[in-house]
N, C-alpha and C positions, 0 to 999 in steps of 0.2 A: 965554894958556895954550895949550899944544899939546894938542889932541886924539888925537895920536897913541897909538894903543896898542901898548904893550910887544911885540916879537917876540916869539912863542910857539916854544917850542925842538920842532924838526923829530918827536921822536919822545914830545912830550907825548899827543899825542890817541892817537895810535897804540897805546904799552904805557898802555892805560885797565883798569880792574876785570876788566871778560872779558878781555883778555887777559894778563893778571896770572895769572889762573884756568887759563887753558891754560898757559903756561908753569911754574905751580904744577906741574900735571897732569905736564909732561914729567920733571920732579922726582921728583914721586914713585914714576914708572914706573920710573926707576932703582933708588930704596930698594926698590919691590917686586920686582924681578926678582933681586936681593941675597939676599931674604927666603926664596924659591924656592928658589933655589942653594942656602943653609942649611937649607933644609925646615922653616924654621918656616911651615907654610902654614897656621895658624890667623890667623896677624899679619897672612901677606900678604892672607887673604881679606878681613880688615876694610880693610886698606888699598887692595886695589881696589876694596872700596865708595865708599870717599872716593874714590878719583882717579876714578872713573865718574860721581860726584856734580858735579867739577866739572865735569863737561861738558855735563851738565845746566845746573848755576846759571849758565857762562857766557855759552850762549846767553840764556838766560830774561832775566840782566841788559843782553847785547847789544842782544835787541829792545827792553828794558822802557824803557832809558833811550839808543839810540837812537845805539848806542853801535861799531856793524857799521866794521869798518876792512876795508881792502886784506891788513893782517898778519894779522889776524883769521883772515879767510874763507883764509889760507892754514896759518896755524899749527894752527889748529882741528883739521882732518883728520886733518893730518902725527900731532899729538898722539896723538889717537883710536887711529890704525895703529899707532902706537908699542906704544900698552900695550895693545892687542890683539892683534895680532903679536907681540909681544915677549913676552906672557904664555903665549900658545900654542904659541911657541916652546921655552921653560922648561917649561913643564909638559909635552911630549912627552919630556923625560930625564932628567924628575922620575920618583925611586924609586919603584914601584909603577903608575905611570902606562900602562909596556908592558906590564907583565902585567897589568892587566885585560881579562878578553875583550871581545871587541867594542871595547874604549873606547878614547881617540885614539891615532891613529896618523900616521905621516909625510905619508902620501900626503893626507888633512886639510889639514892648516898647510898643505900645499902650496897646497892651492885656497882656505885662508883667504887667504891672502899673496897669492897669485897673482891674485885677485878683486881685491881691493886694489889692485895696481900698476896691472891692466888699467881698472880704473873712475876710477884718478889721470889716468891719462894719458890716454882716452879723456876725462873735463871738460878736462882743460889746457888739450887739443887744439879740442875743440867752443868752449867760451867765450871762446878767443882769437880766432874766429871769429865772435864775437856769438852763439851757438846757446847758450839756455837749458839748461841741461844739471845741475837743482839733483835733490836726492836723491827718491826715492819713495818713496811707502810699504813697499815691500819692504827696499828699505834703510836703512829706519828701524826695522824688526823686526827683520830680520836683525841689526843691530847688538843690539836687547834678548836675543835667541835668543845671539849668542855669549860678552855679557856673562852670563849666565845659565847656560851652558855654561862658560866661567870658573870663574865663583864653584862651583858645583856641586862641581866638578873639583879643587879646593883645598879644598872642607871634605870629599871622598873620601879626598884622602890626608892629610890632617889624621885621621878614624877610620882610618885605616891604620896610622897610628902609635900609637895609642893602645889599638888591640884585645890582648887575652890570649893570649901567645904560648904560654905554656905549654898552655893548649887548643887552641891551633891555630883560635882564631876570627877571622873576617873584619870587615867592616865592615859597618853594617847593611844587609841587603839592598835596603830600599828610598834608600836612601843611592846604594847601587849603582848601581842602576834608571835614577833619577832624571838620574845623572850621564852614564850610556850616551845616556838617550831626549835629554836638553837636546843633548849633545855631536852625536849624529845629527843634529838638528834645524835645528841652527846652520849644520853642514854642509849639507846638502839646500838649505837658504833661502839661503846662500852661494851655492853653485852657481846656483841657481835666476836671484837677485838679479843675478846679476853676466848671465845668460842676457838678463836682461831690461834690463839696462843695453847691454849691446850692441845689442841689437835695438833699442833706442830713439836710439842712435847712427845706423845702419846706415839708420834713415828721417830725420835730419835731414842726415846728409850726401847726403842721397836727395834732399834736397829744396830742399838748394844746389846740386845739381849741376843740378836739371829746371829751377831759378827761370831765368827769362832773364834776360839781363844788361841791367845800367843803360847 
């Protein structure tokens, strides 16, 4: 009897449960930015609970059952930026969204996105080099801070839609509030995050360039 076991087809282990979850995720970034455009933003707010949910469960299941792929560790992000970018994107020409004062504006999304591309390309760069270059505690707040700022932002103009026009009432203040100080917050720890991504760049190529050579 032959001992041989069956080829396993090249992209079995690969698309495994987490990454089923992210590619889910990419999915639903589309139905929710859909949801946006039509200003049901009650719908879309539940719906970016779930899609922010699988990014949670598919790491959890990645490590739990040991599960980390090459597509993985690249879909994963891409994901993430998707429908955070992509939400931040929609909600700056979402109705009511520019006339709030103080609350998001262009130049924002700019340095949401822009942090983004700069912190892609800066890993690419380092761990095609060997240089450990995995996320930090900033950039793991950061992301709760603009999820948070998100959601905030879409159940804002969700009361926007629903206030008494004929009184000329707004949305509830602390509704307001809430949605200003998260969206600031997001922004600042953006910046901030992405400040300190660089600079942690800036001492490992520091430290390939002093290493002497083999």
């Amino acid at each position: 009897m032959s001992n041989t076991k069956p080829a396993r087809h090249p992209f079995g282990s690969a698309f495994n449960l987490p990454n089923q979850l992210t590619s889910l995720r990419l999915i639903l970034s589309v139905v929710l930015f859909g949801l946006i455009s039509y200003e049901h933003f009650i719908a879309a707010f539940f719906l970016f609970l779930v899609a922010v949910g699988t990014d949670w469960l598919d790491g959890y299941f990645a490590r739990k059952f040991n599960q980390i792929t090459t597509l993985g560790r690249i879909l994963d992000p891409f994901a993430d930026k998707v429908v955070i970018c992509g939400t931040f994107i929609f909600l700056l020409v979402a109705p009511g969204m520019q006339d709030a004062p103080r609350g998001l504006r262009a130049w924002m999304v700019v340095a949401i996105v822009g942090r983004e591309l700069l912190v892609t390309a800066l890993r690419s760069f380092l761990e095609e080099r060997g240089s450990d270059f995995s996320a930090n505690m900033s950039g793991k707040l950061k992301m709760v801070l603009q999820c948070v700022a998100a959601g905030a932002s879409l159940v804002y103009l969700h009361c926007l839609q629903t206030v008494d026009r004929a009184t000329q009432s707004t949305a509830p203040e602390w509704v307001y509030w809430f949605t200003i100080v998260s969206i600031w917050s997001a922004v600042i720890l953006t910046i901030y995050s992405g400040t300190i991504y660089v600079w942690i760049a800036y001492k490992l190529l520091k430290q390939k360039a002093d290493a002497p050579a083999a």
